[in-house]
Phi, psi and omega in degrees: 000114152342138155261132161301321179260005157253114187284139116295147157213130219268144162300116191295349189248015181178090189311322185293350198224130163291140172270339192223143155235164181220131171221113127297129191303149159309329177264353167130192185049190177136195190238160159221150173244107183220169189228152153196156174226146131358114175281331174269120213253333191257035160258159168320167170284320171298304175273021170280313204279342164304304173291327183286334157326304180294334145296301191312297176345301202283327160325306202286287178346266213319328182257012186087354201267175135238199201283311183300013172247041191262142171239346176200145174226142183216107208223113156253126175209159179304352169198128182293303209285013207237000193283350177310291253265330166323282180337310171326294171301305227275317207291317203282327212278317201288152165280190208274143165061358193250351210292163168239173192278140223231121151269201199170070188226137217239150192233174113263143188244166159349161187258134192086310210300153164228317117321157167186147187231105185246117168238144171261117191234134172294150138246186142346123190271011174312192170290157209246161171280000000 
């Protein structure tokens, strides 16, 4: 059953599961929820996560929002010892004073995946979209 006060956008390889959710709040404001991996699997660990920033990117873009309305990030990858070389990228990605409360924890994932990015974005409490 649908919720009405909640948008999805269904995984295009997997319906059952979202890439993005949106909940508005009743008085305004809410959240989005979006996941992203890497679209190309045979780049490197910086650059799976270069990308996968970029599916984010392209979440927020699409809803009006940008990266300073990230409030949690939740960052999976396949070897913990590899969090420099994230950091690099995440330090380049982030404004300055904008970071969000960040986790940081290795799985195993999908063969290639090497990364996965779960972000939490305020939204705006303005008039809703």
């Amino acid at each position: 059953m649908a919720l009405p006060d909640i948008r999805r956008t269904p995984n295009p390889d997997m319906p059952t599961k979202s890439s993005v959710a949106i909940y508005r709040l009743p008085g305004g404001g809410g959240f989005l929820w979006g996941v992203a991996t890497s679209r190309d699997l045979s780049l490197d660990l910086p650059g799976q996560t270069t990308d996968a920033l970029a599916v984010i990117d392209g979440y927020l873009t699409a809803h009006g929002l940008d990266r300073t309305r990230i409030v949690k990030a939740e960052v999976v990858v396949t070897d913990h010892n590899r969090k420099p070389e994230f950091d690099a990228v995440w330090a380049q990605w982030m404004p300055d004073g904008c970071g969000p409360v960040r986790s940081f924890v290795q799985s195993i994932m999908p063969d290639g995946d090497l990364v996965e990015i779960i972000v939490t974005a305020a939204l705006p409490t303005g008039p809703q979209g």
